[in-house]
Short mmCIF file of the C-alpha atoms (twelve columns), coordinates in Angstrom:
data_MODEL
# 
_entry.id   MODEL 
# 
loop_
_atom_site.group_PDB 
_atom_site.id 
_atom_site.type_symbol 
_atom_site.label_atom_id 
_atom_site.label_alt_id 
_atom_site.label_comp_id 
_atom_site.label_asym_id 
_atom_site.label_seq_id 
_atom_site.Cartn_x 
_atom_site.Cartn_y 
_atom_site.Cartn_z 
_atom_site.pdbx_PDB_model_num 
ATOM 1   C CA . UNK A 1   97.235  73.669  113.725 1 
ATOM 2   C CA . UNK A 2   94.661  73.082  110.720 1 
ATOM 3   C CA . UNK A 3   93.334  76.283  109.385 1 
ATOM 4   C CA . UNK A 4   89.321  76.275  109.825 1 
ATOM 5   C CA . UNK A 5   88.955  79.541  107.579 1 
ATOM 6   C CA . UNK A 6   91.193  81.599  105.613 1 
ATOM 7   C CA . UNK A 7   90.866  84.734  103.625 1 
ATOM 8   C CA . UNK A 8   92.675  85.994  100.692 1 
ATOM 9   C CA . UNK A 9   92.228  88.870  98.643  1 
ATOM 10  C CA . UNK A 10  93.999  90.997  96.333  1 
ATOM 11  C CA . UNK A 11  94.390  94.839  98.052  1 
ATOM 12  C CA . UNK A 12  93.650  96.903  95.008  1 
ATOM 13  C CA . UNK A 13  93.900  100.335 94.659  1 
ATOM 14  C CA . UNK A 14  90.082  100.929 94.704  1 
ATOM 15  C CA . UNK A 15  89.944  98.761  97.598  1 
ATOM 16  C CA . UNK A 16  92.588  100.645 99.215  1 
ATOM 17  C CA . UNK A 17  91.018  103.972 98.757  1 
ATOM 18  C CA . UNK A 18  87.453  102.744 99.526  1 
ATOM 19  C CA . UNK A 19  88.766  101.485 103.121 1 
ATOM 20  C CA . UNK A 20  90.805  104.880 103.621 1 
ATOM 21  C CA . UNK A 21  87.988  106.410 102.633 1 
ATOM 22  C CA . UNK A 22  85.453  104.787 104.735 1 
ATOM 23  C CA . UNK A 23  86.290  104.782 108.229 1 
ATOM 24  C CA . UNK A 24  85.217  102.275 110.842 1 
ATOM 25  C CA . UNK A 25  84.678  103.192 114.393 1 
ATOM 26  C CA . UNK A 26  83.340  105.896 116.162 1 
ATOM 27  C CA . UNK A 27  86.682  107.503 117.191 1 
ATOM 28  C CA . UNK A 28  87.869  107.245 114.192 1 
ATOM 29  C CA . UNK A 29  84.632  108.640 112.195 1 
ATOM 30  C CA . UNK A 30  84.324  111.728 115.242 1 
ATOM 31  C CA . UNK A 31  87.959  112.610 114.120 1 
ATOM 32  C CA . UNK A 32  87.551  112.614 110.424 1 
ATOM 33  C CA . UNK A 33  84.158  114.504 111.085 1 
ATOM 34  C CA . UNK A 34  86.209  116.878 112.869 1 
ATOM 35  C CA . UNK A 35  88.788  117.765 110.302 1 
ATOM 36  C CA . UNK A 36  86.321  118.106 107.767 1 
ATOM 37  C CA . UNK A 37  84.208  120.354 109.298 1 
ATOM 38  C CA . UNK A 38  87.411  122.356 110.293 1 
ATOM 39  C CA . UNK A 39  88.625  122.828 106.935 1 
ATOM 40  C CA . UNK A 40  85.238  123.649 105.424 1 
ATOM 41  C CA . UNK A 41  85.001  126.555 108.358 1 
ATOM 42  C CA . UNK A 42  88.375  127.893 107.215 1 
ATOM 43  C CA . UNK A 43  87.076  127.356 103.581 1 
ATOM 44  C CA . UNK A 44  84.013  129.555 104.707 1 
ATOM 45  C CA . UNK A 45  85.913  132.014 106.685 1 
ATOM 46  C CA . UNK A 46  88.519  132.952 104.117 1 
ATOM 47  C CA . UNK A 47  85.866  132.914 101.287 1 
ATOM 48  C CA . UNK A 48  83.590  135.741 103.548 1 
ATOM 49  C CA . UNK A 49  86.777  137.558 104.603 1 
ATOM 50  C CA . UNK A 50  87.764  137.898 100.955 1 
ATOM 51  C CA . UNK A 51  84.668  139.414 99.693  1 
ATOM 52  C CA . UNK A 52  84.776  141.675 102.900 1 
ATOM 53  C CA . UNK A 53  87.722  142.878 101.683 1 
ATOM 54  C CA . UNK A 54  86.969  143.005 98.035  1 
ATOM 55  C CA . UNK A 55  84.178  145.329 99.024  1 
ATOM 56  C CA . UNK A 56  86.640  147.613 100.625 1 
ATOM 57  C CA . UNK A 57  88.848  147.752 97.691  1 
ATOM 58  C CA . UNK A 58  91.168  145.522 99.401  1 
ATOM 59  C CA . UNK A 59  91.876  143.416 96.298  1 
ATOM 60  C CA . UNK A 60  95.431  141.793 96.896  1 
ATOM 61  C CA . UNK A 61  94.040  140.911 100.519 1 
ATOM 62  C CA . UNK A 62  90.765  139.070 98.668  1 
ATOM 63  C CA . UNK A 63  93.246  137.542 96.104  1 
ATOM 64  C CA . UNK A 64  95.368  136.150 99.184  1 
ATOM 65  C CA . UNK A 65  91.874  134.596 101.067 1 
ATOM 66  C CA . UNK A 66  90.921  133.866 97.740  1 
ATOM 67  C CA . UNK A 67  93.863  132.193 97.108  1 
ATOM 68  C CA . UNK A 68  93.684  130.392 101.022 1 
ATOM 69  C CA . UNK A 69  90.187  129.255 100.310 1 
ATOM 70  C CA . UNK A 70  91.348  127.254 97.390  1 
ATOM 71  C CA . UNK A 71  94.144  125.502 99.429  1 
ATOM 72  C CA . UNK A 72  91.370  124.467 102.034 1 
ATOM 73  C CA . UNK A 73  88.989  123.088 98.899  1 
ATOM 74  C CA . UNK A 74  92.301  121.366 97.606  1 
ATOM 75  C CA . UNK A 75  93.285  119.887 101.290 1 
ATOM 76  C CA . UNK A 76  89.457  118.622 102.045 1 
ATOM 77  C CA . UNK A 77  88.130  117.097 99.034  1 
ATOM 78  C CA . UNK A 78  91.123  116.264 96.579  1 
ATOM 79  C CA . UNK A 79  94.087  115.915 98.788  1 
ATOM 80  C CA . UNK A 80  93.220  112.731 100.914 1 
ATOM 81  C CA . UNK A 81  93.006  110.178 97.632  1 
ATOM 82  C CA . UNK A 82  96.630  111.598 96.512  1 
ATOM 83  C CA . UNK A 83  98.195  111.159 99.886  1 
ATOM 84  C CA . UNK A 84  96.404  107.415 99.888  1 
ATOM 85  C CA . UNK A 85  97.270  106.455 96.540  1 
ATOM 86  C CA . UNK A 86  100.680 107.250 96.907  1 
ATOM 87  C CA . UNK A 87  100.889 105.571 100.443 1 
ATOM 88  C CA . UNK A 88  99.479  102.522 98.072  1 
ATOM 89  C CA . UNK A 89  101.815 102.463 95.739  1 
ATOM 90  C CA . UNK A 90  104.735 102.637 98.303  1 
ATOM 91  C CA . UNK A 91  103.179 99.049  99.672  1 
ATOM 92  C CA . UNK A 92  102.816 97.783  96.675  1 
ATOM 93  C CA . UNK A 93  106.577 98.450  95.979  1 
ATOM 94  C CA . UNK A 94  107.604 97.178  99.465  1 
ATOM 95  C CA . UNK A 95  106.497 94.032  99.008  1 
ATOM 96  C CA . UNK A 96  108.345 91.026  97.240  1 
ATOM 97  C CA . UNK A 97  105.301 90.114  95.117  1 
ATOM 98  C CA . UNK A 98  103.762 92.124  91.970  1 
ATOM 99  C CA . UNK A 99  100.196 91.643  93.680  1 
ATOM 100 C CA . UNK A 100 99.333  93.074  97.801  1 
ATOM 101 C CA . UNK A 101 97.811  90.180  98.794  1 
ATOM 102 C CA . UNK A 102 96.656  89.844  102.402 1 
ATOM 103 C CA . UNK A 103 95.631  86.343  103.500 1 
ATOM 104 C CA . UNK A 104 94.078  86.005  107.013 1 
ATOM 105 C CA . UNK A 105 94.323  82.272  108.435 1 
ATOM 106 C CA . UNK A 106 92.304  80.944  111.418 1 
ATOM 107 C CA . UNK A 107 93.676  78.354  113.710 1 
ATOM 108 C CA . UNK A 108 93.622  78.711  117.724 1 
ATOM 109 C CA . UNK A 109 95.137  81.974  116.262 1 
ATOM 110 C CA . UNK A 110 94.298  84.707  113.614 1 
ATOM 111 C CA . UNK A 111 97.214  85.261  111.302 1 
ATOM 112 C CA . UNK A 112 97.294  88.432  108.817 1 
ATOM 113 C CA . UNK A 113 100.404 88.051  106.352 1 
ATOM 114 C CA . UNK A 114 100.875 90.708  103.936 1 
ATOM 115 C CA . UNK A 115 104.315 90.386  102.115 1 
ATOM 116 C CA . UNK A 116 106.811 89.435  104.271 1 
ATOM 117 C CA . UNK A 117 105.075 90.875  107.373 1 
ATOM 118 C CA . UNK A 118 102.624 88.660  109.504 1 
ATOM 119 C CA . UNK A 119 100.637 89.453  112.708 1 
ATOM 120 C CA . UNK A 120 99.351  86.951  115.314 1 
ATOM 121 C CA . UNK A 121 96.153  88.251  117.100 1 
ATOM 122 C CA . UNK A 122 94.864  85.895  119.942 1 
ATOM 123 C CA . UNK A 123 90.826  85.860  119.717 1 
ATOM 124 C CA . UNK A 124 90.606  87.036  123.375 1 
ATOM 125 C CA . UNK A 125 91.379  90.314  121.630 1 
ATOM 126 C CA . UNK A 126 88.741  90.809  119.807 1 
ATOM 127 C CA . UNK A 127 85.776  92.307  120.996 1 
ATOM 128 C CA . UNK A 128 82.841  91.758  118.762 1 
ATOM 129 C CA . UNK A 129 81.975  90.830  115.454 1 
ATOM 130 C CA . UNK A 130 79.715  92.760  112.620 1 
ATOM 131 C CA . UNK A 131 79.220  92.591  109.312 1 
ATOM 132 C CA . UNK A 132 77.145  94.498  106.620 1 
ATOM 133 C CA . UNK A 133 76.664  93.351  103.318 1 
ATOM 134 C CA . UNK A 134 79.948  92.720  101.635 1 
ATOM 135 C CA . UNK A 135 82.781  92.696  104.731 1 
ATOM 136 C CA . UNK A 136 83.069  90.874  108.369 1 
ATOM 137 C CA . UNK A 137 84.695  93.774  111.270 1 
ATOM 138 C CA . UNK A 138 86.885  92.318  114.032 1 
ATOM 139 C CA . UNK A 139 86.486  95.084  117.008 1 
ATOM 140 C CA . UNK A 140 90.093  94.832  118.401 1 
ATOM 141 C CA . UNK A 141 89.050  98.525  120.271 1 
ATOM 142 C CA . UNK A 142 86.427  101.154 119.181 1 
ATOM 143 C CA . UNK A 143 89.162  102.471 116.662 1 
ATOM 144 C CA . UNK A 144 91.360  99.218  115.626 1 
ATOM 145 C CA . UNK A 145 88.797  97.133  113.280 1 
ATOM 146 C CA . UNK A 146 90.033  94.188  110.793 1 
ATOM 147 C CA . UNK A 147 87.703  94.288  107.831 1 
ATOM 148 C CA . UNK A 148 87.181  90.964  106.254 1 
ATOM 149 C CA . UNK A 149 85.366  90.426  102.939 1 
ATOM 150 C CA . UNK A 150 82.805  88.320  102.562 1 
ATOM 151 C CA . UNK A 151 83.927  87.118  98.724  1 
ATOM 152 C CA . UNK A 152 87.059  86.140  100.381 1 
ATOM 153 C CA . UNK A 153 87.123  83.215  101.845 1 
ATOM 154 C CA . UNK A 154 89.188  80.126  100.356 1 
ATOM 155 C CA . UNK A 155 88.723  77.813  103.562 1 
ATOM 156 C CA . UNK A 156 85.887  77.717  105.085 1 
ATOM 157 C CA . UNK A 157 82.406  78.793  104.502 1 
ATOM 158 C CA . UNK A 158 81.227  82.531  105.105 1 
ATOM 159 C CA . UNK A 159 77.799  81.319  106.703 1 
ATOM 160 C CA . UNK A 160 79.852  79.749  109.465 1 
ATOM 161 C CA . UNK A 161 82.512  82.457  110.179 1 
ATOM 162 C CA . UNK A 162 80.468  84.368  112.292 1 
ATOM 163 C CA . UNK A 163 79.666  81.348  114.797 1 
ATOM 164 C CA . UNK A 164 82.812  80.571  114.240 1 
ATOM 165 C CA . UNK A 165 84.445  83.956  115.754 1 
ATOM 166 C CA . UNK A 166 81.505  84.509  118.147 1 
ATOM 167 C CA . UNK A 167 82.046  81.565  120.342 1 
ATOM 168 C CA . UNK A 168 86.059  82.152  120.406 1 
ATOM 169 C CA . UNK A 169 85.077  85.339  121.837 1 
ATOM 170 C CA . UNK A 170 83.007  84.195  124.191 1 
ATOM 171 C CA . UNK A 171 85.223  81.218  125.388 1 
ATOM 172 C CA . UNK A 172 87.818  84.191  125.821 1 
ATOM 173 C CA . UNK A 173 85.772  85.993  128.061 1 
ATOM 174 C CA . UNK A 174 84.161  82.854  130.007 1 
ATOM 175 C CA . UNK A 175 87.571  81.909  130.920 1 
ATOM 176 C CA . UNK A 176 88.713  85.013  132.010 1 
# 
């Protein structure tokens, strides 16, 4: 099995936080949305029920919404990157290497290897390609997306990945 294309990259922090942070898929973006916008109602709710009550002289009930609308701040916008950083760092300890590299081969298979963990996907599996400027997207399902980076590539050139993946996918479905 000769490798046609491989990627390899070097899962940084940054890089870690900037693919947690920006979702892929619909599903996945709809439920994000979702939590967001439920938090920043609670956010709203508490901070309008606390000045209600601050009005009325109510001031250990304001301090206590007060005090709620904070957590709700703290949950939406801050909490994410520390619960994604330290989910990074436990990787990066997990694995037998100082670096998180993930290498993805292409042969009649696609091969992810991170550590001492690698997946076999068959390229009937994936549904489409896309790309934007700097990353490739496998479509496994709406919500289940391998990003690729363009930089990345070691084997192979990025100009012919795309051809590349497209006709495997269509063979896949031909045959089927």
């Amino acid at each position: 099995m000769e490798i046609i294309f491989k990627s390899e990259f070097t899962m940084t922090l940054d890089r870690y936080l900037y693919f947690s942070n920006n979702l892929v898929g619909e599903e996945a973006k709809r439920k994000y949305r979702a939590w967001k916008s439920r938090n920043i109602l609670f956010l709203i709710i508490s901070l309008l029920c606390a000045l209600i009550l601050a009005l009325l002289k109510e001031l250990i009930g304001a301090c206590v919404l007060l005090g709620l609308g904070a957590g709700f701040t703290y949950k939406c916008f801050y909490q994410s990157n520390r619960v994604n950083t330290k989910v990074y760092n436990c990787m990066r300890k997990s694995l037998d290497s100082s670096d998180w590299i993930r290498s993805t081969t292409f042969t009649d298979v696609m091969k992810i290897k991170e550590g001492n963990t690698e997946s076999v996907y068959e390229y009937s599996h994936i549904k489409k390609i896309t790309e934007d400027n700097e990353y490739f997207y496998l479509w496994h399902n709406s919500d289940f997306v391998f990003r690729i980076p363009k930089d990345s590539f070691v084997i192979g050139d990025k100009k012919d990945f795309k051809n590349f993946i497209a006709d495997r996918i269509y063979e896949s479905r031909v045959t089927s």
